[in-house]
GUPAVO-849687 format. One record per residue (C-alpha): residue in one letter; chain; y, z, x. Coordinates in Angstrom, 3 decimals. Layout:
! GUPAVO-849687
A:A:Y:Z:X
...
***
This chain:
! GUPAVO-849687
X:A:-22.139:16.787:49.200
X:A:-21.272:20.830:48.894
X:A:-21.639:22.435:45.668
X:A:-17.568:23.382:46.063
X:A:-17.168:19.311:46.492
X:A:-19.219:18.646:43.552
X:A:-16.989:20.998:41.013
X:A:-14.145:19.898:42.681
X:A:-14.885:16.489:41.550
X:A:-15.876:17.628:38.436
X:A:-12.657:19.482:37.695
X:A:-10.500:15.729:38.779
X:A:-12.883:14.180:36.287
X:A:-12.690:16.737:33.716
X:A:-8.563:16.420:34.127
X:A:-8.679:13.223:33.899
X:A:-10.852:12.967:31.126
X:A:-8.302:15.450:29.305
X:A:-4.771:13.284:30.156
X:A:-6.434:10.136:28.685
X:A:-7.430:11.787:25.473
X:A:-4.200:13.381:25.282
X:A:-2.444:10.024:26.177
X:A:-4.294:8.568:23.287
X:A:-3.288:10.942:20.654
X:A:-0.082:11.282:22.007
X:A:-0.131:7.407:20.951
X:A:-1.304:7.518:17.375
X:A:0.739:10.380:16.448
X:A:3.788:9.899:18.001
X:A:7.032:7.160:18.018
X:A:9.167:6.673:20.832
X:A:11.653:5.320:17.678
X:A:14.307:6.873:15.935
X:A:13.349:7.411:12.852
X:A:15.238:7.405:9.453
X:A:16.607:11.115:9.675
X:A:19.035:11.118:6.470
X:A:19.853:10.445:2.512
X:A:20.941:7.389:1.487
X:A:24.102:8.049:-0.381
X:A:24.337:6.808:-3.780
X:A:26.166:3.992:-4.284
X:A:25.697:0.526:-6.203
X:A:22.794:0.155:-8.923
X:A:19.517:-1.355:-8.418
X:A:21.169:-4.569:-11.215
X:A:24.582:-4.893:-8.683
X:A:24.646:-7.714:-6.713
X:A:25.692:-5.956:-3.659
X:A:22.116:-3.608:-3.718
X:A:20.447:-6.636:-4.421
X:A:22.256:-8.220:-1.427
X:A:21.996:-5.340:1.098
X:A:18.559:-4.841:0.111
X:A:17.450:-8.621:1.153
X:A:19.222:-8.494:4.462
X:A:18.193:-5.004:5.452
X:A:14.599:-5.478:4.459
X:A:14.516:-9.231:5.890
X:A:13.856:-11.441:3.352
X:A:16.019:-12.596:0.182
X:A:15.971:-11.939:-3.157
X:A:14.908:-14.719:-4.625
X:A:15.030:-16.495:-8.153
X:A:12.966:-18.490:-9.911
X:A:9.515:-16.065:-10.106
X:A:6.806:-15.291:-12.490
X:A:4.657:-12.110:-12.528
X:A:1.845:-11.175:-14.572
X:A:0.636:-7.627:-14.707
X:A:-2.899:-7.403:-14.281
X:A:-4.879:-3.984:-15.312
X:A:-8.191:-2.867:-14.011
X:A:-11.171:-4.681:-12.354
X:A:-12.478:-6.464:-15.600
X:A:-8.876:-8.480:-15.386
X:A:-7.838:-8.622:-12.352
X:A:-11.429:-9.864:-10.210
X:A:-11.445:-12.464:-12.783
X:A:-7.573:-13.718:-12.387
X:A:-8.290:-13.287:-8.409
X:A:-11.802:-15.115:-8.247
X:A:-10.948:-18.246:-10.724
X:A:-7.569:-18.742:-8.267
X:A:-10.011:-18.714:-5.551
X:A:-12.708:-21.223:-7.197
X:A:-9.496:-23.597:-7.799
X:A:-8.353:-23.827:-4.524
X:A:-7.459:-27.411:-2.993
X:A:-5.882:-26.448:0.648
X:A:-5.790:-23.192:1.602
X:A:-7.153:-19.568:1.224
X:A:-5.426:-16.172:2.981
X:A:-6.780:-12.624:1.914
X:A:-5.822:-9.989:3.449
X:A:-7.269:-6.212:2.337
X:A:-7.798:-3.032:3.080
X:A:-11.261:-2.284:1.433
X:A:-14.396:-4.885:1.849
X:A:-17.340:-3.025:0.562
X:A:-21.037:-4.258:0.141
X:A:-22.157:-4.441:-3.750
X:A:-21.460:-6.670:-6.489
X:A:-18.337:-7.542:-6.005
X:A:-18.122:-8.339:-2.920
X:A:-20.980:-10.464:-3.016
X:A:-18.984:-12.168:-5.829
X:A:-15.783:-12.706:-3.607
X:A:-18.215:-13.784:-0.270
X:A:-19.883:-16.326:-2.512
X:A:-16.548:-17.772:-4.116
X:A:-14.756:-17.824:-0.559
X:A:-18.014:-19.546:1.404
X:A:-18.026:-22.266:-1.592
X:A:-14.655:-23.174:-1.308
X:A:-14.783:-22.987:2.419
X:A:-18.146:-25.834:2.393
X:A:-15.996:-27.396:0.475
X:A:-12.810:-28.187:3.112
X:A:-10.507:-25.415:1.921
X:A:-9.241:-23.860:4.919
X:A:-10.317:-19.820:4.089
X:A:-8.722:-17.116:6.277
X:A:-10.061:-13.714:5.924
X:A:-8.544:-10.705:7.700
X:A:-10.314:-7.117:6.972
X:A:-9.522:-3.937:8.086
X:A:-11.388:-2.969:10.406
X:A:-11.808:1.057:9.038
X:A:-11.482:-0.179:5.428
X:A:-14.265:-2.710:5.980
X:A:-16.877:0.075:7.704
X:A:-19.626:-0.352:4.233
X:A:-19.427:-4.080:4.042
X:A:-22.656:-5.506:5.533
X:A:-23.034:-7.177:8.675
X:A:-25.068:-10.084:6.996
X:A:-22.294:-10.707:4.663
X:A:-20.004:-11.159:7.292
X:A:-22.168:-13.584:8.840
X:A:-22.942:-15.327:5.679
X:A:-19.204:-15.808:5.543
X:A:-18.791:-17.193:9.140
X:A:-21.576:-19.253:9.073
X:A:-20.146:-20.958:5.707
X:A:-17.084:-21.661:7.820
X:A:-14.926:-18.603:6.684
X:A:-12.943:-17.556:9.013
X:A:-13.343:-13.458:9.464
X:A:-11.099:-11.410:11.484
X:A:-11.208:-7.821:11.914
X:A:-7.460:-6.096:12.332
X:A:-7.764:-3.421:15.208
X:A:-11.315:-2.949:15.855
X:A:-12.653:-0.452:17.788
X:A:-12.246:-1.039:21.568
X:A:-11.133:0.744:24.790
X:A:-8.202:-1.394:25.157
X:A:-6.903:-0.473:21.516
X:A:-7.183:3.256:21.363
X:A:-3.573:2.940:21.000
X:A:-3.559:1.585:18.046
X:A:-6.513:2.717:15.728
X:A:-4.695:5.353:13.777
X:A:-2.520:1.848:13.166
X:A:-4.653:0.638:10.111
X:A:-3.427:-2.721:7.517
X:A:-3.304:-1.244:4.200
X:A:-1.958:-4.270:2.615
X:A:-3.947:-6.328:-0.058
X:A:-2.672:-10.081:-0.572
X:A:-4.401:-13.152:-1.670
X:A:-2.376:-16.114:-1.694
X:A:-3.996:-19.654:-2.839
X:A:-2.661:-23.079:-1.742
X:A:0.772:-21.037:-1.144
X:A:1.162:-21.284:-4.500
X:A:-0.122:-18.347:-6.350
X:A:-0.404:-14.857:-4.982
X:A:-1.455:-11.695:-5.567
X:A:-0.935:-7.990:-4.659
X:A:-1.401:-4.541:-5.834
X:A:-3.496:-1.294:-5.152
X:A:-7.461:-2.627:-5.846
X:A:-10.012:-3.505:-2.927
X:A:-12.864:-5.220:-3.130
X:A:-15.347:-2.836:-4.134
X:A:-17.394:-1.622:-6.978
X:A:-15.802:1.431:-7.095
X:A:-12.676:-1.075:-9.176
X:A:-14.562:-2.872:-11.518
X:A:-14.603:-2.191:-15.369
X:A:-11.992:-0.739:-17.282
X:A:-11.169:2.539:-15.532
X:A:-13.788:4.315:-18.569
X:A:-15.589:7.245:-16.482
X:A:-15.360:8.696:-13.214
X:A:-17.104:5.846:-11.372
X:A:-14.616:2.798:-11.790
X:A:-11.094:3.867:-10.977
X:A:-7.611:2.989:-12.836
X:A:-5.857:0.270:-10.871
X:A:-3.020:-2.355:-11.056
X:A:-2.577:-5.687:-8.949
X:A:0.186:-8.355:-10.053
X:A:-0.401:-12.494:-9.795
X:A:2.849:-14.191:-8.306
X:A:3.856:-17.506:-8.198
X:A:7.903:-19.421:-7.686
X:A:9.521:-19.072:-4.520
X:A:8.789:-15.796:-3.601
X:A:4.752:-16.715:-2.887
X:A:6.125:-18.232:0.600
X:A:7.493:-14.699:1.579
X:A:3.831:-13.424:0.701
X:A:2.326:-16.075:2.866
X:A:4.734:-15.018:5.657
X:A:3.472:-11.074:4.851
X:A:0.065:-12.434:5.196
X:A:0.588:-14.632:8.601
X:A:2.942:-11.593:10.419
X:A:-0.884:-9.601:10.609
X:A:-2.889:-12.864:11.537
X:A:-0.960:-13.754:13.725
X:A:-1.376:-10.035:15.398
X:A:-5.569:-10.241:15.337
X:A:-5.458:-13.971:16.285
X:A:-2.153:-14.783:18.217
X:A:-2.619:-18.355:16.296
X:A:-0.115:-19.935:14.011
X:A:-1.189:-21.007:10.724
X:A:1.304:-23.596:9.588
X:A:1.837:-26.973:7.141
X:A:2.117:-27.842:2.998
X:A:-1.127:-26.103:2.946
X:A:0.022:-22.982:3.613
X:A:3.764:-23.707:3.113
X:A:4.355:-26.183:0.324
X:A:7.728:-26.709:-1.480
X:A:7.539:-24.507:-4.312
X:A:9.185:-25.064:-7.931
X:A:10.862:-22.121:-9.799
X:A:8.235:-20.911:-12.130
X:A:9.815:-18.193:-13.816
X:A:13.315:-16.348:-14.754
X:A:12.316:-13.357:-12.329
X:A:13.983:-12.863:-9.064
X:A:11.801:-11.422:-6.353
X:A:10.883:-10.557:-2.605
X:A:8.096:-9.518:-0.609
X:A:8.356:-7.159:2.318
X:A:6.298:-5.842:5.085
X:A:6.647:-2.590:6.972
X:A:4.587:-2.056:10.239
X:A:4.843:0.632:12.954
X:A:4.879:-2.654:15.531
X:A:8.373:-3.604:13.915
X:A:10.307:-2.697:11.157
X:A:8.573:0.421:10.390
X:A:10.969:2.045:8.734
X:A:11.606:-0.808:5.786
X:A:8.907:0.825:3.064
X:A:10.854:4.304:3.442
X:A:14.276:2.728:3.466
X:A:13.304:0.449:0.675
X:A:12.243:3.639:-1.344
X:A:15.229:5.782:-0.509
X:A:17.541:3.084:-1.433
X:A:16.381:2.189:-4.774
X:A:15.893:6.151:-5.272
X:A:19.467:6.587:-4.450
X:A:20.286:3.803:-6.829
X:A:18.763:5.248:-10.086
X:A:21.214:5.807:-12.416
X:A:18.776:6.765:-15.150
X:A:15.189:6.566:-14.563
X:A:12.868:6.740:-12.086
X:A:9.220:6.230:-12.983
X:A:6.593:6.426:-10.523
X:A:3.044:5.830:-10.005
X:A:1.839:7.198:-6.845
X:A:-2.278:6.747:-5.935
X:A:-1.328:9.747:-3.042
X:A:2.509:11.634:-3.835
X:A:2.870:13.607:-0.011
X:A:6.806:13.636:-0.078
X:A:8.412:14.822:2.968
X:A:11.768:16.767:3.096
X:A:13.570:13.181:3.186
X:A:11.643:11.713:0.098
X:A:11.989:15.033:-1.581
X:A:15.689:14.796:-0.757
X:A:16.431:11.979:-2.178
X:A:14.216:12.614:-5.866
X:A:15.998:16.159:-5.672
X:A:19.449:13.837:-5.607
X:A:18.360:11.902:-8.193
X:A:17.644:14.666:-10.447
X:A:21.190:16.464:-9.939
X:A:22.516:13.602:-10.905
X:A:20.688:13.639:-14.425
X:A:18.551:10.897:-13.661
X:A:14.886:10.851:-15.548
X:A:12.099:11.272:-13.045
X:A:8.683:10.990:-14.250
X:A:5.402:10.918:-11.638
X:A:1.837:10.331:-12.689
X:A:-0.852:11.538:-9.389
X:A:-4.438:11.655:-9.607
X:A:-5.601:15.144:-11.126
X:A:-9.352:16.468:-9.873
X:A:-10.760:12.877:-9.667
X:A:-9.651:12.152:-6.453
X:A:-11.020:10.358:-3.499
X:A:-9.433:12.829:-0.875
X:A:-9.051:16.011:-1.859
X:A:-6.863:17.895:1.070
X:A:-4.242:14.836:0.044
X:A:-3.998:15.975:-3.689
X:A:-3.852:19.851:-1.961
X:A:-0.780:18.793:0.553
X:A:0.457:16.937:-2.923
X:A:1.110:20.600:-4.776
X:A:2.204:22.399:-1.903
X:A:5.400:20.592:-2.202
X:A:6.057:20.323:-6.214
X:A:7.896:23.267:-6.534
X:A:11.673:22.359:-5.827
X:A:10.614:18.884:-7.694
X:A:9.343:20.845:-10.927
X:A:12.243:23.289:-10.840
X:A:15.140:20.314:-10.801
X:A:13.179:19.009:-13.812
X:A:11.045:16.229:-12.419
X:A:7.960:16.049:-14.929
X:A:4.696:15.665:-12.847
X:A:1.501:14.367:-15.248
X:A:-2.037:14.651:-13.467
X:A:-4.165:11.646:-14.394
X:A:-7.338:13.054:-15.824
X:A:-10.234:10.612:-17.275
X:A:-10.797:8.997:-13.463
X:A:-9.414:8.370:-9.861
X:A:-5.918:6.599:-10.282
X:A:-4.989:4.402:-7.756
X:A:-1.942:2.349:-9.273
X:A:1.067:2.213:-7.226
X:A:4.282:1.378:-8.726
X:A:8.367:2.745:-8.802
X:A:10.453:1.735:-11.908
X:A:14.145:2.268:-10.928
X:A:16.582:1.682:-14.238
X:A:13.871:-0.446:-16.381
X:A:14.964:-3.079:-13.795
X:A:13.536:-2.586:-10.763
X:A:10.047:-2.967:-9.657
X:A:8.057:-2.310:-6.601
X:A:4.762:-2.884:-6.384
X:A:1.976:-3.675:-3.608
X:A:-0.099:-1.603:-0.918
X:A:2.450:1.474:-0.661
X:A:1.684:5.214:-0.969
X:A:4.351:7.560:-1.219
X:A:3.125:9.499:2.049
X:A:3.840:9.567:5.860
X:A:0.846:7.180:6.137
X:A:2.071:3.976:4.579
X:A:5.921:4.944:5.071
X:A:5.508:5.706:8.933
X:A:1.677:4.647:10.334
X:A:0.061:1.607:8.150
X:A:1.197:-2.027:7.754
X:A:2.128:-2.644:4.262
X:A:3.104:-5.033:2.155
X:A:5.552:-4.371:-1.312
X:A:6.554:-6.744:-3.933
X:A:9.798:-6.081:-5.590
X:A:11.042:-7.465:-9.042
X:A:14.639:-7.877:-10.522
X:A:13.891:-8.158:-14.169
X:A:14.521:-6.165:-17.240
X:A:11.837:-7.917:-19.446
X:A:8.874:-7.204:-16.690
X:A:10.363:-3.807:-16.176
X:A:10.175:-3.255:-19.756
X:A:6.466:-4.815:-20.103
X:A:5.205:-2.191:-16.782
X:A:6.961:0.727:-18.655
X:A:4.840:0.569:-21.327
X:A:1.869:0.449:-19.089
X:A:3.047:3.677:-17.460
X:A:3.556:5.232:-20.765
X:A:0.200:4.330:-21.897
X:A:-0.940:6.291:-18.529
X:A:0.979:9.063:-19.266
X:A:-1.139:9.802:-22.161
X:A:-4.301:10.154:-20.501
X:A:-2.442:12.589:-18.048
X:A:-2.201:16.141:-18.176
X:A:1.717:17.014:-17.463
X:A:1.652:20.422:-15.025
X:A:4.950:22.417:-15.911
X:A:6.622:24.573:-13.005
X:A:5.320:27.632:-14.591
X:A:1.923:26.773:-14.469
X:A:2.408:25.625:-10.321
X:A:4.380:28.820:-9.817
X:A:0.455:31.003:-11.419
X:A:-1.597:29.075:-9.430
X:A:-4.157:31.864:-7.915
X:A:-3.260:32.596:-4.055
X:A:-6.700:31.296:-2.899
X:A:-5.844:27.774:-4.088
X:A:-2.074:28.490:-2.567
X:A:-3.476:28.909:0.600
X:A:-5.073:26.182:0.718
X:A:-2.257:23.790:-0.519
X:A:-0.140:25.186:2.173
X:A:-2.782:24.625:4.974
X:A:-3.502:20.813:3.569
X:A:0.608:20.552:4.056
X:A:0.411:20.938:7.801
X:A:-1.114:17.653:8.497
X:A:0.905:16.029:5.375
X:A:2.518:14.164:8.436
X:A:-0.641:12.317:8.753
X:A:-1.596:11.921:5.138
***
């Protein structure tokens, strides 16, 4: 073979090598969807029956009565809600999360799950397979070999490339179908205590049970279903269920796969509801121009918006960058923007009208409205609304509030580098 042959070949291989990386990018960064493109007008409130209505059908499942919630804050109360509902269980276990790390408390939820699964209880463990990179190989074989059953959503393989910038982001733990839970923590060290220093981060996660715990179940089975193409189905994981509460409630997934569009057009609907506040807790606050939109709507119509972020304690730091790039219009309609300051915050939580409630896995970024699966619980209920108020008011005074005179002097350096962090805000 010639030496002109040999580069020749090269070059086809070289080519080729080129179109498939392209191919796969071109996959993970693009849609071949339309994609929500406008506002929401404003229309009904978040209490009218017809939002409540549209919202059910649009999003896919009902509104439904009969619920309890109970707020839990930080790790030191909500591992211990989430582990004694595991030690109890009589049927069934699903867990689905984001984060699996190594370290105390995950040997604490490996050694609660492998009991109850020697003991009969049917466990079902799905991890994500980025989130779940420091959790320890041993552990995961402790947890097989104890008759857990461990799946991995999207690992790594040639067949996938596809899909890997396609991550679950959802955390949900249901128990005998009966009791659920969702929020912002994973299951790491980094959540335990009280949110005191640096080290263990502020968090929120909310215990469910009533009707609404089947439509969690469902949220749990639509990714299972995905890793394992099985079916998990019976009272175990689908028993009648008694109203347990006065709260009415749903729980929605959104997923690039289908319906990936229902997280954003959950938000902009319930945005474009407010009639007089809008409180919101955001882990990572990337708006776009549609989410900015629809807050800078809000605001011209004299509605109350209040945002706590994380301030310098943050986990990512080009996200809280791309995050001030885009204050600006926000600050100078009047929206007040607090920094939380004594550790990482990672709640996640909008307050529409003291009345509505969404909480669950969901940034507000381009990454959990347009390329993660996640999963939202939403509350109807003035006295719960009420109750997570106070929490965010409690939050606010631990945060710093940044006024749009401050934002305006920030030195050029640091503007530079806000603006450059906003170019890839579309993958944030």
């Amino acid at each position: 073979m010639g030496w002109l042959t040999r580069k020749r070949i090269g070059w086809v291989v070289s080519g080729a090598l080129a179109a498939f990386v392209v191919t796969v990018l071109m996959l993970n960064f693009t849609g071949g969807e339309k994609r929500i493109e406008h506002r929401i007008p404003h229309a009904q409130g978040v209490r009218d029956a017809q939002f409540q209505r549209e919202i059910g059908t649009l999003l896919g499942p009902p509104v439904l009565a009969g619920n309890s919630i109970r707020n839990l804050e930080n790790g030191d109360t909500i591992f211990p809600a989430m582990l004694q509902a595991i030690r109890g269980a009589r049927h069934s276990i699903t867990f689905e999360t984001y984060i699996y790390w190594s370290g105390s408390i995950g040997d604490e939820f490996a050694v609660a799950l492998s009991e109850r699964a020697r003991a009969g209880v049917k466990v079902h463990v799905l991890l994500d397979w980025v989130g779940s990179q420091k959790i320890d190989d041993r552990m995961l074989a402790s947890l097989r070999a104890a008759g857990v059953q461990v799946e991995l959503f999207h690992p790594l393989r040639w067949y996938s490339l596809g899909r890997i910038n396609n991550r679950t982001h959802r955390k949900l733990l249901v128990v005998d179908g009966q009791v659920g839970f969702t929020g912002g923590v994973g299951i790491a060290d980094l959540w335990s205590g009280s949110a005191s220093d640096p080290q263990h981060w502020r968090d929120s996660h909310y215990e469910l049970r009533g009707p609404a715990v089947a439509q969690m179940q469902a949220a749990f089975m639509d990714n299972w279903i995905k890793a394992t193409g099985k079916v998990l189905s019976g009272p175990a994981y689908f028993p009648a269920l008694e109203p347990a509460g006065g709260a009415r409630a749903q729980v929605f997934v959104a997923s690039p796969d289908g319906g990936g569009d229902s997280m954003m057009l959950m938000y902009l609907m319930a945005i474009g509801a407010a009639r007089q506040t809008i409180d919101l807790s955001a882990s990572y606050f990337v708006p776009d121009e549609l989410t900015r939109g629809v807050l800078l709507d809000a605001l011209r119509r004299g509605v109350k918006v209040r945002i706590i972020v994380p301030g310098s304690n943050i986990d990512t730091e080009v996200v809280r960058k791309a995050s001030r790039a885009e204050w600006g219009q926000l600050l100078a309609a009047g929206a007040q923007i607090f920094e939380y300051q004594p550790t990482m915050f990672h709640c996640k939580m909008l307050v529409v009208d003291r009345h509505l409630v969404s909480v669950g896995s969901t940034n507000f970024d381009n990454r959990s409205f347009r390329l993660n699966e996640e999963a939202n619980l939403n509350i109807y209920d003035d006295a719960f609304a009420e109750h997570v108020t106070g929490v965010f008011e409690a939050d606010l005074r631990h945060a710093r509030r940044i006024t749009y005179e401050q934002w305006q002097q920030r030195p050029w350096r640091e503007k530079l580098l806000e603006h450059t962090a906003a170019l890839f805000s579309s993958q944030l």
